[in-house]
C-alpha positions as CSV (number, residue, x, y, z in Angstrom):
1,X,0.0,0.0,0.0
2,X,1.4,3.7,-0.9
3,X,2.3,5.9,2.0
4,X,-0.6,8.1,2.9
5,X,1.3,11.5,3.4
6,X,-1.7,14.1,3.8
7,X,-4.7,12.7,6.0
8,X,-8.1,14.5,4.8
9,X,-10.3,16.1,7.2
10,X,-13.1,14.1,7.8
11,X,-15.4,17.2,7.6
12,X,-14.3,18.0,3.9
13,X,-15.0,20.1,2.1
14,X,-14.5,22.3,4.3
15,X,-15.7,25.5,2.7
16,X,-17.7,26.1,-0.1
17,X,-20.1,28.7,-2.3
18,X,-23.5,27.8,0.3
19,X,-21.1,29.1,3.1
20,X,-20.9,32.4,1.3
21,X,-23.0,35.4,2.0
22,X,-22.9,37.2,-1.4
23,X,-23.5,34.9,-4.8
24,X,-20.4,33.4,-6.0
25,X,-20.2,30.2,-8.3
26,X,-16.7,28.6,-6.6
27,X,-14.7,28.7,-3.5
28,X,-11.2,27.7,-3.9
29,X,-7.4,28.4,-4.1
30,X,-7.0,30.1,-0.7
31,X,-4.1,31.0,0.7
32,X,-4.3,30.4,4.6
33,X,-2.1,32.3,7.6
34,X,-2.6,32.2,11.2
35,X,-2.8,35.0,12.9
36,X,-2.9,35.1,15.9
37,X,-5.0,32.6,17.4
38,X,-7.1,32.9,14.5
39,X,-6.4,31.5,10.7
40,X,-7.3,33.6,8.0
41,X,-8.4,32.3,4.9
42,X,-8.1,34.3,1.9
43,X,-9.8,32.4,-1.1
44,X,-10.7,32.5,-4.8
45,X,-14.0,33.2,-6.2
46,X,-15.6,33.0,-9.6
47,X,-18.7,35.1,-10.1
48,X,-21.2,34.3,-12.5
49,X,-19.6,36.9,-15.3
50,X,-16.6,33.7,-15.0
51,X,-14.6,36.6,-13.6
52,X,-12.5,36.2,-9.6
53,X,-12.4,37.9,-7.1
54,X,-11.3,37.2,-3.5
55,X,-13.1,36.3,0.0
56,X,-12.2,36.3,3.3
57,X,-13.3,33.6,5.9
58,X,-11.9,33.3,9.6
59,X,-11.8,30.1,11.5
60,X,-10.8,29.2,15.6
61,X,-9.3,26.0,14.8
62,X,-8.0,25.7,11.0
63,X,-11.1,23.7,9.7
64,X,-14.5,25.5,10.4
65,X,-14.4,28.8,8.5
66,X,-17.0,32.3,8.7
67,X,-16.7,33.9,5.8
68,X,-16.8,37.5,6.1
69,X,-20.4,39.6,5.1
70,X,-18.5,40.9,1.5
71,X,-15.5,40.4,-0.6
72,X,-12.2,41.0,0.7
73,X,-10.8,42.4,-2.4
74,X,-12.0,43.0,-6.1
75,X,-10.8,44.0,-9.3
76,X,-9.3,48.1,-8.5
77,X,-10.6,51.1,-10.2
78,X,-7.6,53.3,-9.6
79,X,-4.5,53.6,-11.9
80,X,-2.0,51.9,-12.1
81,X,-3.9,49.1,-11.2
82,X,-7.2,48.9,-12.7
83,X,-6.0,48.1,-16.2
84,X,-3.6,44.8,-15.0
85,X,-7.0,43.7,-12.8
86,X,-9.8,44.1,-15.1
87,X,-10.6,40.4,-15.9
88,X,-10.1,39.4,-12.4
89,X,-8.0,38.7,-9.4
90,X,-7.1,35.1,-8.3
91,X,-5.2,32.6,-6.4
92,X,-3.9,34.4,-3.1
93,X,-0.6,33.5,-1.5
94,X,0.2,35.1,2.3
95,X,2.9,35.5,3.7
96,X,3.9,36.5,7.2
97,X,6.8,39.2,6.7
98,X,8.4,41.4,9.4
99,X,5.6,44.0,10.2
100,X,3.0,42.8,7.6
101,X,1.3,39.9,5.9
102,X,1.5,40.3,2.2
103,X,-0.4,38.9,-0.4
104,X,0.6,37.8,-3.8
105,X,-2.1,37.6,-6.5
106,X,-3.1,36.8,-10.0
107,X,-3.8,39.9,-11.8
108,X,-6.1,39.5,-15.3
109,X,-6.5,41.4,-17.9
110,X,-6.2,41.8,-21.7
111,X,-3.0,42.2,-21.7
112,X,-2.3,38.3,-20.0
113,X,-1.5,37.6,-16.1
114,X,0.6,39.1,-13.7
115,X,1.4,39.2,-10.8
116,X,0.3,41.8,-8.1
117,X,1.4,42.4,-4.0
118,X,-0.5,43.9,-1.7
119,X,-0.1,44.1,2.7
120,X,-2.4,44.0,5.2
121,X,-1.5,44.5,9.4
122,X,-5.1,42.7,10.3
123,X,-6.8,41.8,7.2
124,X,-9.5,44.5,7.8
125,X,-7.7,46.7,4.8
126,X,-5.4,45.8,1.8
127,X,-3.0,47.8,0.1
128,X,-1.6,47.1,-3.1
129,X,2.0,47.8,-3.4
130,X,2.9,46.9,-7.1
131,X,3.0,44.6,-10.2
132,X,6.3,42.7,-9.4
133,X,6.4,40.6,-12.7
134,X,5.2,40.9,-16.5
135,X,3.2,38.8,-18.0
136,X,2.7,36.0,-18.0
137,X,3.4,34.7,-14.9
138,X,1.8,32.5,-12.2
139,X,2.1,31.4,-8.6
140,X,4.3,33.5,-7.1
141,X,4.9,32.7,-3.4
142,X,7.2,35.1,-1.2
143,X,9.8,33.4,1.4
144,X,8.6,34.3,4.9
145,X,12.4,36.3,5.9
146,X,15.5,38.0,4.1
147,X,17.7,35.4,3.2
148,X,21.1,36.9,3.0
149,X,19.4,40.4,3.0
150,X,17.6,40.2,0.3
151,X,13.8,39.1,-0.5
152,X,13.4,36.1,-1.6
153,X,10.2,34.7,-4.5
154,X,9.2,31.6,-6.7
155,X,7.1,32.3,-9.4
156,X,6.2,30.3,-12.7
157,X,7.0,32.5,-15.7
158,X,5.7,30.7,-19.2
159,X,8.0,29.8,-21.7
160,X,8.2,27.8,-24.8
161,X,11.5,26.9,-25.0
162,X,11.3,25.9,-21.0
163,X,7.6,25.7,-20.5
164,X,5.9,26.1,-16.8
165,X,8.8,25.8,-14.7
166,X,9.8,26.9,-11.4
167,X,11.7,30.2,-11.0
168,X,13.6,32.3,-8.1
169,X,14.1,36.2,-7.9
170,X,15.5,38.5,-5.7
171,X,14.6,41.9,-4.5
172,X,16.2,44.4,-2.3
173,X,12.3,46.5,-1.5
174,X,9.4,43.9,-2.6
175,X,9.1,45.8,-5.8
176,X,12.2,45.7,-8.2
177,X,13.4,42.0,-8.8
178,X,16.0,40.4,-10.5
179,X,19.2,37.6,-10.4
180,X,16.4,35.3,-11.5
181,X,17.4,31.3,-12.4
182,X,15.4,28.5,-13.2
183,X,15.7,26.0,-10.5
184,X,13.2,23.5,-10.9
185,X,11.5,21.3,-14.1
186,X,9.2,18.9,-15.0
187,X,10.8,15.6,-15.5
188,X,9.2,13.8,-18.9
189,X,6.9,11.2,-18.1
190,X,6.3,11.9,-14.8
191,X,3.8,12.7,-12.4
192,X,4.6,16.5,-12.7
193,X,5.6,16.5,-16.3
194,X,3.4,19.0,-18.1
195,X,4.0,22.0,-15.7
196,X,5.5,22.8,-12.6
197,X,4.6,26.0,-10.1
198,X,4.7,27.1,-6.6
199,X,2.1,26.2,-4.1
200,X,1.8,27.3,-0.8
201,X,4.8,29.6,0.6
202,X,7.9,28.0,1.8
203,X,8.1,26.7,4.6
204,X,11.2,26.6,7.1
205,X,12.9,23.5,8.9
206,X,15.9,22.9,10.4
207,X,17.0,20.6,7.2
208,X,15.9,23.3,4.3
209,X,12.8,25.4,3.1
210,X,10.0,22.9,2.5
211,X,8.0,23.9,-0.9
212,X,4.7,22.3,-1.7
213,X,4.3,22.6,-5.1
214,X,1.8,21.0,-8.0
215,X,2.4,19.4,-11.0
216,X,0.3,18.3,-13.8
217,X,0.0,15.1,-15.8
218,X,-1.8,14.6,-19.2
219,X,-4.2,11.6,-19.8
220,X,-6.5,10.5,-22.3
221,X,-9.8,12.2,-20.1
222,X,-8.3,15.7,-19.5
223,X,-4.9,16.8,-17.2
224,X,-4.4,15.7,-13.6
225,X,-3.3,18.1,-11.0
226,X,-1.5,16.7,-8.0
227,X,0.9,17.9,-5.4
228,X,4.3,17.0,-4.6
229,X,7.4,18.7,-2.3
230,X,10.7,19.9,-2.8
231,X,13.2,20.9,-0.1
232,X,15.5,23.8,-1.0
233,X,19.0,25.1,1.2
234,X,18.2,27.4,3.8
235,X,20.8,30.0,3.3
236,X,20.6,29.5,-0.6
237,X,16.9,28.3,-1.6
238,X,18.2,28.2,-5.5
239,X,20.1,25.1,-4.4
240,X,17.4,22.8,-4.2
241,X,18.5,19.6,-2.0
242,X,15.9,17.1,-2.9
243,X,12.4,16.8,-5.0
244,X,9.8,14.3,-3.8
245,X,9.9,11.6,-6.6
246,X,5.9,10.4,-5.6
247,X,2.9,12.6,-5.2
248,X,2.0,13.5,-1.7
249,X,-1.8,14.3,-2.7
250,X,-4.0,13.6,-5.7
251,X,-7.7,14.6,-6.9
252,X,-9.4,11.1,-4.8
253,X,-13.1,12.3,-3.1
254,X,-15.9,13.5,-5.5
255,X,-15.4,17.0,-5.2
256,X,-12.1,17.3,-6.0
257,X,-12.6,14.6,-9.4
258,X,-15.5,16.1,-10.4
259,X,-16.5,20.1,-10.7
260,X,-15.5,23.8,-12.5
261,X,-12.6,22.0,-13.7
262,X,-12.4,18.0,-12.8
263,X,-9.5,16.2,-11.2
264,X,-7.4,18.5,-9.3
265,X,-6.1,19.4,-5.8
266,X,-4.4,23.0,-5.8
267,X,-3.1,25.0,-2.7
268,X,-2.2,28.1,-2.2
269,X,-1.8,27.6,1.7
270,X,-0.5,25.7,4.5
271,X,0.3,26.3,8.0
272,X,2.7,24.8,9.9
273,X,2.0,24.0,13.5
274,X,4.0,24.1,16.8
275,X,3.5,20.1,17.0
276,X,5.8,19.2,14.0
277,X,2.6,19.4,12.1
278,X,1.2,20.7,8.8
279,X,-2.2,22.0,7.7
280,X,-2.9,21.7,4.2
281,X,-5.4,23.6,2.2
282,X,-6.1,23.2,-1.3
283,X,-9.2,23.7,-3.7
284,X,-11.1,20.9,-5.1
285,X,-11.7,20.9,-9.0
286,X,-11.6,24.4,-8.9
287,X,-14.8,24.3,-7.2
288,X,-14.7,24.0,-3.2
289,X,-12.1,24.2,-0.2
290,X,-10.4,21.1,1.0
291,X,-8.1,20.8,4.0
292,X,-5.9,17.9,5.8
293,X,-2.7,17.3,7.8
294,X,0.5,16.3,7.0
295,X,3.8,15.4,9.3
296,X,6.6,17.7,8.3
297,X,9.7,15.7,8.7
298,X,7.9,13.1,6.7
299,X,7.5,15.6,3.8
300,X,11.2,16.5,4.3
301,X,12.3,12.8,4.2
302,X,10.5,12.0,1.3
303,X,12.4,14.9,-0.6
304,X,16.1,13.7,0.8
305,X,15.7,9.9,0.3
306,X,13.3,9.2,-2.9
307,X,14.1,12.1,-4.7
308,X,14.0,13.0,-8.4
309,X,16.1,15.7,-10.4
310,X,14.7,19.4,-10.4
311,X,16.7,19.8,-13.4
C-alpha cells in the first residue's frame, strides 16, 4: 500500500459557495495564515460573469471557516492598477513578513496575467503595493524572511523553450526584482511533467525550506493536478537539495474529481503547527475548499531519500 502523506479532514469540504453570504459560483485556491490565534483564509472566487475575485473567511481552529459579510478584495478602479485587474483577481498566496502579511495575486486582464502584491496589518484593509512581474506569470509565493538580505520569491514565468517551470528572484524592497534562475522542471513522463509551479509559501525546517508545489500530468480524459514537495538550502533556496519523486496528494473524493474543472487538488496555503505538524489547504476541482494534515519531517524525508532531479 502507498504511503498516505496528507490525512483529509473528515469534515471535507470544508468551505464552499453555500457558506458564502454574497452569490459566488466557486470557492477555492486560498491562501491560509494564522494569525494570531485565528487563521485567515483568503480564497478564490468565480462570479457568474466567469470573472475572480477574493473572499475572506476566519476560523478558531484551522477547519471550520466564517466567511466575512462581503469580498475582501475586487478588481481596482484606480490607476495603475485597474488596467492589470480588469478580468479578475485570483489565487492568493500570504505570507507572514516582518511588520505585515502580504499577499501575492493573480492579476487579469487583456493584456495576459501578472502578478500583483499587496499588505495587510489585520486583514481588515489591503493595500496594493505593485506589479512585481510581466506577463505571463503565475504562482508566485514570497519566502517568509530575508535570506542573505535580500527578499526572496518563486514564481512560474511561461516559456516555450522551458515551458511552466519553477523560477527564483531576488529583490532588495518587494518591488524591483532580479538575479532570477530556473531552478526546478518537469521531469518527462512523470507525475509532474506537463507543468510545474509554486504552491503554498515555503516553509522553514531545520534541514531546508519545504515547498509544496503541484504538477500536472496529461491523460486521455483531460490533465491531472496533483501535489508534490521539494526541499530547498536554507541559506541559498536556489540550491534545491531534494524533490519528492511520488505525489503526496492527488484529486481522490468526489469534489475534487469532479467540478469547474475536474480532477485536481491545488493549494495556495499551509500552516505549519508548533507540534511538527502541517495544515494543508487546497481547492477541489476548482470548485470547493479542501483541508488535511501532513507530518513535516515526513515531507522533508521524502524529498532527501526518494528524490527526483529538479533539473
Amino acid at each position: 500500500m502507498n504511503k498516505l502523506f496528507v490525512t483529509r479532514y473528515e469534515g471535507n469540504p470544508i468551505l464552499t459557495r453555500d457558506d458564502i453570504p454574497y452569490p459566488v459560483q466557486t470557492v477555492h485556491n486560498a491562501g491560509v495564515v494564522k494569525c494570531g490565534d485565528r487563521y485567515i483564509m483568503l480564497f478564490r472566487s468565480h462570479l457568474d460573469t466567469g470573472r475572480s475575485i477574493i473572499g475572506l473567511a476566519e476560523s478558531d481552529d484551522g477547519f471550520s471557516f466564517r466567511a466575512g459579510p462581503e469580498p475582501f478584495m475586487v478588481p481596482s478602479k484606480a490607476p495603475v492598477f485597474a488596467e492589470y485587474e480588469a478580468f479578475g483577481v485570483e489565487d492568493p498566496r500570504i505570507t507572514r513578513l516582518e511588520d505585515a502579511y502580504y499577499m501575492t495575486y493573480s492579476a487579469y486582464s487583456a493584456h495576459g496575467v501578472r502578478i500583483g502584491l499587496a499588505k495587510t496589518p489585520d486583514f481588515k484593509s489591503v493595500e496594493r503595493i505593485a506589479f512585481i512581474t510581466q506577463a505571463d506569470y503565475r504562482n508566485t509565493v514570497l519566502f517568509p524572511e530575508r535570506i542573505d538580505g535580500r527578499y526572496v520569491k518563486l514564481d512560474r514565468p511561461h516559456s516555450d523553450i522551458s515551458p511552466w517551470s519553477i523560477w527564483i528572484s531576488y529583490s532588495p524592497d518587494l518591488r524591483h526584482w532580479g538575479d532570477s534562475r530556473l531552478i526546478m522542471k518537469p521531469v518527462p513522463y512523470h507525475w509532474d511533467q506537463t507543468k510545474i509551479g509554486p504552491g503554498a509559501p515555503p516553509i522553514r525546517t531545520e534541514r531546508g525550506w519545504l515547498n509544496i508545489y503541484h504538477g500536472v500530468f496529461p491523460t486521455m480524459a483531460g490533465h491531472v493536478y496533483r501535489l508534490g514537495v521539494a526541499l530547498h538550502k536554507l541559506d541559498d533556496p536556489a540550491q534545491i537539495l531534494g524533490v519528492g519523486d511520488r505525489w503526496i496528494l492527488q484529486p481522490e473524493d468526489e469534489w475534487e474529481i469532479v467540478g469547474y474543472v475536474p480532477n485536481v487538488v491545488f493549494t495556495c496555503g499551509a500552516v505549519p503547527e508548533e507540534d511538527g505538524t502541517l495544515k494543508l489547504y487546497w481547492g477541489g476541482a476548482d470548485s470547493v475548499m479542501c483541508a488535511g494534515t501532513a507530518v513535516i519531517d515526513e515531507l522533508v524525508e521524502l524529498c532527501l531519500t526518494d528524490s527526483r532531479p529538479a533539473i
